[in-house]
N, C-alpha and C positions, 0 to 999 in steps of 0.2 A: 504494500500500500504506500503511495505516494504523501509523504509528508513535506508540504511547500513553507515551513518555518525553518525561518532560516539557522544555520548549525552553523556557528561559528570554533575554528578546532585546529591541529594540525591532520596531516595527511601520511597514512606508513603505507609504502607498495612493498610487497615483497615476491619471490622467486618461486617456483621448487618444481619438483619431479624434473625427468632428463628435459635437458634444453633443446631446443629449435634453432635453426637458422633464423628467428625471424622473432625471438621472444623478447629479446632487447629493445627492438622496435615497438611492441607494447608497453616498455619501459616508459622510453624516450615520449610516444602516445601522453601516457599518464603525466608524467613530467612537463611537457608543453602544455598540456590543457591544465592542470593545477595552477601554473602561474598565472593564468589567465584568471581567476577566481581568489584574485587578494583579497576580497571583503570576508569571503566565506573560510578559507587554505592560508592560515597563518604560515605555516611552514611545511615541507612537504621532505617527511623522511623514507629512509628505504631498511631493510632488514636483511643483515646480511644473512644467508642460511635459511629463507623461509623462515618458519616459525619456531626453527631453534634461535633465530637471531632474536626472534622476541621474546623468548623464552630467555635468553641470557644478554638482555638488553644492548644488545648489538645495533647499534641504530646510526645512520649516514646523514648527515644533509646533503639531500639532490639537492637544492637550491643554490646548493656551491657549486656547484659543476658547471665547467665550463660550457656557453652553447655550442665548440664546437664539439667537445666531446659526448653532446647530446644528442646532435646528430650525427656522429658516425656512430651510434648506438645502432642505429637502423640497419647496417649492414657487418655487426659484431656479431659473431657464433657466441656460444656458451652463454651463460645466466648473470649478466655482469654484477648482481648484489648474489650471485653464488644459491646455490639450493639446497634441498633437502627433500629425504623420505621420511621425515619422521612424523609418525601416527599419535594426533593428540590421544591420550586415555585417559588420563588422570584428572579427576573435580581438581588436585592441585595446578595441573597445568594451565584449565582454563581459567583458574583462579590468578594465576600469573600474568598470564595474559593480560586479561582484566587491571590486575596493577598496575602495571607496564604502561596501557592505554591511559590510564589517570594520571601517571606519573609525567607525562606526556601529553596529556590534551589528546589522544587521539582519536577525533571521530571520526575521519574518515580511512578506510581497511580495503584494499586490492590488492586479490591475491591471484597472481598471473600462474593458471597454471591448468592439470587435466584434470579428469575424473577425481581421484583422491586427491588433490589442493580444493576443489569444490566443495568435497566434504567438509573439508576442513572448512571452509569458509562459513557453509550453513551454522557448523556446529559453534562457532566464532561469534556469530551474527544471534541465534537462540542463547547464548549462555549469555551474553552482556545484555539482551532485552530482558532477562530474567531477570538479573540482576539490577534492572532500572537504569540501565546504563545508556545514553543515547550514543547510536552505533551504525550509520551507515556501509552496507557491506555490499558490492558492488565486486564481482567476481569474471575475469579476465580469462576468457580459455585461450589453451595453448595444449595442442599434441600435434606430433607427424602423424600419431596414429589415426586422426580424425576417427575418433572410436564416440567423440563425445553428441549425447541428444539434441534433440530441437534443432541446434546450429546445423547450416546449411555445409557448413564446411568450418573446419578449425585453423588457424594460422600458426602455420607451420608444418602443414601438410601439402600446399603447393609448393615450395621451395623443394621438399624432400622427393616430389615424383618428379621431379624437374631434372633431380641431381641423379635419380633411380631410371628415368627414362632414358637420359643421356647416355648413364654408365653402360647400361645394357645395348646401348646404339654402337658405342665405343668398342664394350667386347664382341659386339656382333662381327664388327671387322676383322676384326681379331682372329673371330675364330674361324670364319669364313677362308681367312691366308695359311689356313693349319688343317685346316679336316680334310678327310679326303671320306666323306659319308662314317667316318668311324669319329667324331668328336662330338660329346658333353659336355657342355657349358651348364654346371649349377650356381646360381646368384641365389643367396638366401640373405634376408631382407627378413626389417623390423615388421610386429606385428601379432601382438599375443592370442587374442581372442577377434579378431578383427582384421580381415584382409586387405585394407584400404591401399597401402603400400605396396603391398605384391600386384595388387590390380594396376593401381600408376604406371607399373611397366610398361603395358600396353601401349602407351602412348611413343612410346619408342617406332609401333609401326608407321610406316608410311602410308598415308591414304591410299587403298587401293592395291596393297601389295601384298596377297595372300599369303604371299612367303616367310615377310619379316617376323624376324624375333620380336619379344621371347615367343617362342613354339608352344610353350606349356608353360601355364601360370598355376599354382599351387595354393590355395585359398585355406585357411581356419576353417571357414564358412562350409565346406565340403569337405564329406568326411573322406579319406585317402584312400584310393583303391591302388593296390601294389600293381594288379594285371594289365590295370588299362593305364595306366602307368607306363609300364612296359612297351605295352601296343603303341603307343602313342608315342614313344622314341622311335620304335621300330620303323613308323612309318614318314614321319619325319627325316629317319638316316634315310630310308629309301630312296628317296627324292631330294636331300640337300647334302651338304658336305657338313654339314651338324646340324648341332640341333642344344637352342639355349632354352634351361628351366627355370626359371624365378619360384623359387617356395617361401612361402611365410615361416616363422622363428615357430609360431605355434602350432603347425599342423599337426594336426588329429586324424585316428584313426577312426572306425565304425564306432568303439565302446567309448569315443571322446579323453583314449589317453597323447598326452602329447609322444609325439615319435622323435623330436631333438630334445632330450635335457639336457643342458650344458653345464651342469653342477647340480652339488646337491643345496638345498635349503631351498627357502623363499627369500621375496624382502620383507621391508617392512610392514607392506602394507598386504603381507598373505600370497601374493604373486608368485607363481615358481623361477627359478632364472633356466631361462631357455638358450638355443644355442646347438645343433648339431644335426638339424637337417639336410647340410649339405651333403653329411658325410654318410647318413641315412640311406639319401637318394643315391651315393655313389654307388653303396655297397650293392643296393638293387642293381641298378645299370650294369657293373662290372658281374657281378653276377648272374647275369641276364644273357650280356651280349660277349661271347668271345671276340678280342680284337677292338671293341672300342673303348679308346681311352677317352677318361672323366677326369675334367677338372670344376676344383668347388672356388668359388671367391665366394666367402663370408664379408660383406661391407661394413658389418658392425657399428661401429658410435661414429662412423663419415657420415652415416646418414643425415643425422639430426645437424651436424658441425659445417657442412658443407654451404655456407654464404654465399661462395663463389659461384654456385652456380643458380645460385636465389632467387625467387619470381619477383620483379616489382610490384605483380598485383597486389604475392602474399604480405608484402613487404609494408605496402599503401593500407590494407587490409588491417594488418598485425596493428599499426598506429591509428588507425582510427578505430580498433577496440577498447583501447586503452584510453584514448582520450574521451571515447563513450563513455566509457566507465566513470572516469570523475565528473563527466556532463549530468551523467545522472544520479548518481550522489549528491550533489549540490541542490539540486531538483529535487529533493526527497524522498529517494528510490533507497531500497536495501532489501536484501536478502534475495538477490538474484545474480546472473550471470549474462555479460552482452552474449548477443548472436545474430550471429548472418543471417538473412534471412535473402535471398536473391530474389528478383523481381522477374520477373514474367515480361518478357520481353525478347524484341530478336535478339539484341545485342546485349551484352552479359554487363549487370551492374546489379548491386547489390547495397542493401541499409542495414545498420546496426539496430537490433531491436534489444528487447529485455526476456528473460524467463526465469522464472522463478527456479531457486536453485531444491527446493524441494523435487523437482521432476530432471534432475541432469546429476545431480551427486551420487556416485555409486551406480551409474548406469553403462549403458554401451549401446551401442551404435554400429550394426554389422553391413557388410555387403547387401543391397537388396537381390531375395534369389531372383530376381527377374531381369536384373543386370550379369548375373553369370551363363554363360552358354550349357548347352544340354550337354557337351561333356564334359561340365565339369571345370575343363581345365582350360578354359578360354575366359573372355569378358565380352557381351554384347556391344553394337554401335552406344547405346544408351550411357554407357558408362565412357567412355569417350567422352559425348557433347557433355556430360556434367565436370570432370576434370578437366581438360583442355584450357577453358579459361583460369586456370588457377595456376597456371604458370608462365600464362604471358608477361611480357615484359622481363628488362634488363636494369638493374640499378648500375648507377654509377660510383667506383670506386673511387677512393682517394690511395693514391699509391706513395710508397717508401722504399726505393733502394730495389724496385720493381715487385714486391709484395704489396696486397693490402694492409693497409693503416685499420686498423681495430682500435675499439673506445677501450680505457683503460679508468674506471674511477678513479678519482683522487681520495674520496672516501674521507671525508671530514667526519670522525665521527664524532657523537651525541654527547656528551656529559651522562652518567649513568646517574639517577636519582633511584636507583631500589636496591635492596639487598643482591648478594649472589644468588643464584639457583639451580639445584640441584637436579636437573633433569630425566637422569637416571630409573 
């Protein structure tokens, strides 16, 4: 519910779960539009560590930062106030919290981040209005995995097919100058519960070009058939000099166990850690086909890091979530999260809207089956026209010694006004 009294306060943005090419720029978003609101945004701090930074009163003034360092924020990899997995539990934590925010004026809270930081934000947003705490909480998505509800799309998911289409365009040459109908290409790629990633590959084809890779994309979303699997190399090598696989980190089998663990344990937040489909799919393959040789490229944490080959849109996109987000804090909005919402039209343009973070915290967001092909292992026209535009355009670098120049905080930090705390 919208409350238009005006909330006079400082401002904390913080970080968490794996970064994006494109999360700094929701950063930079927040920070541009907070200045804008000096009657309301006395001061606008950051958190280093997510919510362990508020937890041990880690606190930055953005307002020091220089603007140019605020704009090359937009085209910085990694979480420039740094991240965190860690899972609020404890009546003491959010009791800290709460201190924290008093200790500090803070009413206004954006927490730039995916599914579990959402959580975190509802559960941020309920404990301080219990507590009679006035708190607006205005919650910032960010995954590659575009796993998250309601939103049209998540920023940081067009940078990352961008960088996932390319790669696979790249090795296609590659492998094209090496096979002679006996070469595998497995590309395995982020993606736990949710095929968004693996699907992006696609866009690597050329319009029109039945041929092009990937040959076989490998979804969550469908459960693994080893045989047709098979079949579906075989016929591939029949007809080309290889033949490229893109598999998701998560894929599952019929009973829904995953077939890469890449270690044992979970993380924090219950998650198993994944990791070993490539080697999965080789062992098939090699055992399958005498004579054709399998290669795996695991792409790992390039995914999300990878700037350089970053969409403008998602880029344009990313900062004007962020600057939503303090738009409508200021407005009287809380306990929700911005979201795309694309408009209906020939030409691709899209508005920030609101949703309540009761219907996106703890959820997921999978492939529609009606965008995957009947075997399985392809992706319909349909999921093209919806990706496509989320990686148009090219930002412009600023260069050093022929690298990019990255934002680097100066990181003034806060005066601590509360005890230590023991997070443990």
């Amino acid at each position: 519910m919208e409350d238009t009294k005006t909330l006079v306060g400082n401002l904390l943005v913080a970080q968490s779960g794996g970064p994006t090419p494109v999360i700094n720029a929701s950063l930079a978003g927040v920070i541009s539009s907070a200045l804008q609101f000096e009657d309301d945004i006395e001061e606008i701090y950051g958190a280093i560590n997510g919510v362990e930074g508020i937890l041990n009163e880690n606190l930055i003034d953005l307002a020091a930062e220089s603007q140019q360092t605020v704009r090359l924020l937009n085209t910085t990899p990694g979480a420039a106030l740094g991240s965190c997995r860690y899972k609020l539990r404890k009546e003491e934590d959010f009791a800290r919290i709460l201190e924290v925010f008093k200790a500090h004026n803070i009413r206004y809270f954006h927490y730039i981040g995916g599914n579990d930081s959402q959580d975190s934000s509802k559960k941020i947003a309920d404990y301080c209005a219990a507590q009679g705490y006035e708190l607006r909480v205005i919650g910032v998505p960010k995954t590659i995995d575009n796993d998250l509800p309601v939103t049209d799309h998540c920023p940081g998911y067009g940078s990352t097919i961008k960088y996932i289409a390319t790669t696979v365009r790249e090795l296609t040459f590659d492998s094209a100058s090496l096979g002679r109908n006996n070469l595998v290409t497995i590309v395995e790629v982020m993606g736990r519960g949710a095929g968004w990633i693996a699907a992006g590959s696609v866009l690597a084809k050329r319009k029109g070009v039945a041929t092009d890779a990937p040959h076989i994309v490998l979804l969550p979303e469908v459960p693994f058939n080893a045989d047709a699997f098979a079949a579906r190399v075989q016929e591939v090598l029949s007809q080309q000099t290889h033949c490229v696989v893109v598999a998701a980190e998560g894929l599952k089998d019929a009973a829904g166990n995953y077939l890469g663990v890449g270690g044992a344990g979970v993380d924090a937040f219950g998650h198993p850690t994944l990791g070993g489909v490539c080697e999965f799919l080789k062992n098939i393959v090699e055992g399958t086909f005498a004579g054709v040789k399998t290669r795996c490229c695991r792409l790992g944490h390039v995914q999300r890091t990878a700037s350089h080959c970053g969409s403008l849109t998602d880029i344009n996109e990313a900062f004007e979530a962020g600057a939503a987000a303090v738009k409508a804090a200021v407005a009287g909005e809380s306990g929700k999260m911005i979201v795309i919402v694309r408009d209906e039209r020939e030409h691709y343009s899209v508005r920030m809207e609101l949703s309540e973070l009761d219907g996106i915290a703890n959820c997921e967001k999978i492939v529609p089956a009606a965008w995957i092909g009947e075997d399985g292992m392809s992706l319909n026209p349909q999921f093209a026209k919806y990706a496509l535009p989320l990686i148009v355009g090219e930002p412009k670098f600023v260069y050093e010694n022929g690298l990019p120049k990255y934002a680097e905080l100066a990181r003034h930090f806060v005066d601590k006004k509360c005890a230590p705390y023991n997070a443990a």
